[in-house]
C-alpha positions in Angstrom: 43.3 -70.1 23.9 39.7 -70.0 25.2 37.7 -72.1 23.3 36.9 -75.0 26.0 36.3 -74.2 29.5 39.7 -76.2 30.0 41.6 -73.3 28.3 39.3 -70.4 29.5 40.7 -67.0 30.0 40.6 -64.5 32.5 38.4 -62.1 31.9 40.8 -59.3 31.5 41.9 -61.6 28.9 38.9 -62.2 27.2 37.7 -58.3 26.6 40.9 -58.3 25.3 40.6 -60.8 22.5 37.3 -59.1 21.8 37.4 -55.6 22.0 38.8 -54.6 18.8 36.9 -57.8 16.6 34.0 -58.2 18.5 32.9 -61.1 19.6 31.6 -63.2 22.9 32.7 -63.9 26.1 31.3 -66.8 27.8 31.2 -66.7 31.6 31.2 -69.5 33.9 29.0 -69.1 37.3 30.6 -67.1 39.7 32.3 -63.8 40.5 34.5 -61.7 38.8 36.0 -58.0 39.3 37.2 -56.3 36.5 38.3 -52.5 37.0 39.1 -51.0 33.7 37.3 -50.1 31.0 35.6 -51.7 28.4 36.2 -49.8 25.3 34.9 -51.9 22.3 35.3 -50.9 18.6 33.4 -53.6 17.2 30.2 -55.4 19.0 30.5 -57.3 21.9 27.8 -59.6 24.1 28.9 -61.2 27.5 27.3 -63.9 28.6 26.6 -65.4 32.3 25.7 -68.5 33.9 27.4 -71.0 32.5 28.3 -74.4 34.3 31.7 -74.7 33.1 31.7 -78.3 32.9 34.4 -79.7 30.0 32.3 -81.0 27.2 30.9 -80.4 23.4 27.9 -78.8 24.2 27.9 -75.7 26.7 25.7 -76.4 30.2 23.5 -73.2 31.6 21.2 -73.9 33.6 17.9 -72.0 33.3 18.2 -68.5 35.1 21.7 -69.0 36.3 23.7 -65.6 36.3 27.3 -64.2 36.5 28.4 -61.8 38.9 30.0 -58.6 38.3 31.8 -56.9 41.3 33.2 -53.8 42.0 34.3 -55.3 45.7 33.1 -51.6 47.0 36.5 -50.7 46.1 35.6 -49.1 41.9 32.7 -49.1 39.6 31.4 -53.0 38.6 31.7 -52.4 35.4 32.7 -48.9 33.2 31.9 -49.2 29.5 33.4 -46.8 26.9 32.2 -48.5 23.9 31.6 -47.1 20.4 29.9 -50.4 19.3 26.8 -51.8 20.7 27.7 -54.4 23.9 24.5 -56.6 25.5 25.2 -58.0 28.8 22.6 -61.2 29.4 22.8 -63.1 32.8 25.0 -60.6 34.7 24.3 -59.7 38.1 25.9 -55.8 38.1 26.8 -55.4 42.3 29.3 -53.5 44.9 30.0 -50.9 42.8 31.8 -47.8 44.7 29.8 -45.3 43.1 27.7 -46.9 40.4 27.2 -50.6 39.2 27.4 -50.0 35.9 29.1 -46.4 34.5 28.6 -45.8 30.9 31.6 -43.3 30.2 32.0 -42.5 26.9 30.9 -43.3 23.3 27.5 -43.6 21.5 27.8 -47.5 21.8 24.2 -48.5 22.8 23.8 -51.0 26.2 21.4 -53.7 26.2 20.8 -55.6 29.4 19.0 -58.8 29.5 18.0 -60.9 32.1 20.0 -58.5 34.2 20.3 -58.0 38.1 21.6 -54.5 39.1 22.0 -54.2 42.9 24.4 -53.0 46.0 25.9 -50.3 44.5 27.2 -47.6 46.0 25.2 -48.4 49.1 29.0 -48.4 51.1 29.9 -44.8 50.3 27.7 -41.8 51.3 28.1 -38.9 49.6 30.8 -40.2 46.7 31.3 -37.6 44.6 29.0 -35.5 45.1 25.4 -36.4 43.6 26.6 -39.1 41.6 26.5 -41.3 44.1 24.4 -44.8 44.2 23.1 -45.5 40.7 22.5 -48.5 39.6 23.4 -48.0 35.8 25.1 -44.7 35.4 25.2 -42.8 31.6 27.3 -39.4 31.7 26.7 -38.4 27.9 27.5 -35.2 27.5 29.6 -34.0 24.8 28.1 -37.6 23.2 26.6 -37.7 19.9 24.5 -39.4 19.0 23.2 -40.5 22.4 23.5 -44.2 23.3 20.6 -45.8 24.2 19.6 -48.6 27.1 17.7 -51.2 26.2 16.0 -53.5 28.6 13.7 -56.1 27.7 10.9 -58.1 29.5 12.3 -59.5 32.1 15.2 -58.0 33.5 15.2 -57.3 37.5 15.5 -54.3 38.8 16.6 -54.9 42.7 17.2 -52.1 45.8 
């Protein structure tokens, strides 16, 4: 059901429980690929670097961090979200073209304590000029405009 680490979800499991409700998803340390989209209609925050020990109280260790991967093979991570999502303690890398692809919707992005790096360093010349970003935000045809926030903090890394 996912409310102990004994029970934890996938991931594709979890962004399913919380895309239409909002909500949290807790992530243990370590790697994950993911390669649909996100498309949340109510907010969502995803949360990295968590031990994963069984227990009452959650362990996360000061500046551990979750990985998101696109394995060179797709995109880390492609949001579509109408509703605000914050991503804290993620480590965005090996995306194909971009590490992180905002696609769609005037959901806003808030990265904190974020790594973004690796992406689309495998590939030259992927589509065109929209190879290699690190965070990607097509928003035409989007109104209004979704915003990125990033607070103190966050590492930005070649």
């Amino acid at each position: 059901n996912g409310r102990t680490w004994d029970t934890a979800m996938t991931f594709a499991e979890a962004v399913a429980s919380v895309s239409a409700a909002g909500g949290e998803i807790w992530l243990k340390q370590g790697t994950y690929t993911y390669a649909e989209t996100i498309n949340p209609s109510a907010a969502v925050v995803i949360r990295g670097g968590y031990a994963g020990l069984s227990g009452a109280s959650p362990e996360r260790p000061a500046g551990a961090k979750s990985t998101l991967s696109g394995e060179d093979a797709h995109d880390a991570l492609t949001l579509a979200n109408v509703a605000p999502v914050t991503l804290e303690r993620i480590v965005i890398t090996r995306g194909l073209a971009h590490g992180l692809t905002k696609s769609a919707g005037a959901g806003s992005v808030t990265l904190v304590e974020c790594e973004v790096r690796s992406n689309g360093a495998m590939l030259q010349n992927y589509n065109g000029s929209n190879s290699g970003r690190g965070l990607y935000f097509n928003t035409a045809g989007i109104t209004p405009k979704p915003t990125l926030t990033v607070p103190p903090l966050t590492a930005w890394l070649s």
